[in-house]
C-alpha positions in Angstrom: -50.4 143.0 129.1 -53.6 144.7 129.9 -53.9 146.8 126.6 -53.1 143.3 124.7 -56.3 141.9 126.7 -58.7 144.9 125.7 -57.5 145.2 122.1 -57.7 141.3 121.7 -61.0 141.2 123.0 -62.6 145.0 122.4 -65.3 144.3 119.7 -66.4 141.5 121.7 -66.9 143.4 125.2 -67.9 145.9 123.2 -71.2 144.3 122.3 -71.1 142.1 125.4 -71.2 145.8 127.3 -73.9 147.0 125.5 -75.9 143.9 125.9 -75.7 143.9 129.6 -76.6 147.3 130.1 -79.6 147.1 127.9 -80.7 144.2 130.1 -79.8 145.9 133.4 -81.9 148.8 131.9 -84.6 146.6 131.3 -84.9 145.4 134.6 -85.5 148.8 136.1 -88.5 150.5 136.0 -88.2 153.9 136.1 -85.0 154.7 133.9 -84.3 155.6 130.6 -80.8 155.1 128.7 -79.2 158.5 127.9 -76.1 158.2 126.1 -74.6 160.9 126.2 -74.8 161.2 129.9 -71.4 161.0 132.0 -72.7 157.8 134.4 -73.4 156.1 131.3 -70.1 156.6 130.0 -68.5 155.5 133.0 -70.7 152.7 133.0 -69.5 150.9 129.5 -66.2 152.0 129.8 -66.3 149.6 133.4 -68.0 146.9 131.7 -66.1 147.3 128.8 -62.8 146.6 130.3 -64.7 143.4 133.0 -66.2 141.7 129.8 -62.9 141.6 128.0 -60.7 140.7 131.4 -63.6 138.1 131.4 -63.5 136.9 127.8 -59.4 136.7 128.5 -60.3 134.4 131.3 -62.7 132.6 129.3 -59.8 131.6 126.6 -57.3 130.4 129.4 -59.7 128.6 131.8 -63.2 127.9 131.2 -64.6 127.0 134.7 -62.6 130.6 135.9 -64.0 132.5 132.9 -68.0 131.2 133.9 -67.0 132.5 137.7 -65.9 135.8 136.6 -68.6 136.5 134.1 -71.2 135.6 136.7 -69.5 137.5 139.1 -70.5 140.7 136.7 -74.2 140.1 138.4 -73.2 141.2 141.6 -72.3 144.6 140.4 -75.7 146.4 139.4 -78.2 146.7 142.5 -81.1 145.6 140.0 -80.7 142.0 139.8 -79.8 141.0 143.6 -81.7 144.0 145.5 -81.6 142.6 148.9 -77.8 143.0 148.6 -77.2 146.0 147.1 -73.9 147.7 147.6 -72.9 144.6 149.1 -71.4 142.4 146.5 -69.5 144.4 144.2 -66.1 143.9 146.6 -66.4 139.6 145.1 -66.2 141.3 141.9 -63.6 143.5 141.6 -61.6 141.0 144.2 -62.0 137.7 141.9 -60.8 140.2 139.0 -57.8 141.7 140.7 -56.4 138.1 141.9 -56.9 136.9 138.3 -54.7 140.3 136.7 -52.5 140.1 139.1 -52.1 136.1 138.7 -51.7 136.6 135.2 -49.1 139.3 135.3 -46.9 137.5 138.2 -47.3 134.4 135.3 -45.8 136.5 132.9 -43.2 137.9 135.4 -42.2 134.0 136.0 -42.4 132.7 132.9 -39.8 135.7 131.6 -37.6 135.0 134.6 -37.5 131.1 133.7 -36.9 131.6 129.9 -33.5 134.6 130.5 -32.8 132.3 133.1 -31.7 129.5 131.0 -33.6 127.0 133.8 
């Protein structure tokens, strides 16, 4: 289920990633982008996989999709300084309840169709 999501929505998220951390660079003063550094690495592959979770979210439910993409603020320290370090648990909550709605879906509908219900 979870590799369907990224490969569905990878050149997408892809850009999406790219975008965001351009801007999130932008915001800060004093840093550079170095690509070929370890935290950046980290940092696009984590985006990579919110921004497609999000997009996947965006196709199913629009009003969820708009929550969890402007969740995706509360993660970098830059845009909501006087909270820093302090919002990033919404995030990664309001993503795991959505995964783990979507797989217990899955589970159900499954269930319901070998079932014969």
């Amino acid at each position: 289920m979870f590799l369907l999501i990224l490969k569905k929505n990878f050149k997408k998220a892809t850009l999406l990633s790219f975008a965001f951390i351009g801007i999130i660079y932008f915001l800060e003063e004093s840093s550079s982008i170095n690509f070929f550094s370890p935290e950046f690495f980290l940092t696009f592959v984590m985006y990579l996989i919110l921004f497609s979770i999000c997009l996947d979210a965006l196709d199913k439910n629009k009003i969820l999709g708009l929550l969890m993409s402007f969740s995706l603020l509360f993660l970098p320290p830059v845009i909501f300084p006087e909270f820093a370090g302090k919002l990033f648990p919404l995030t990664y909550g309001i993503f795991i309840i959505y995964l783990f709605f979507t797989y217990g879906l899955s589970m159900f509908r499954n269930w319901k169709n070998n079932a014969g219900l």
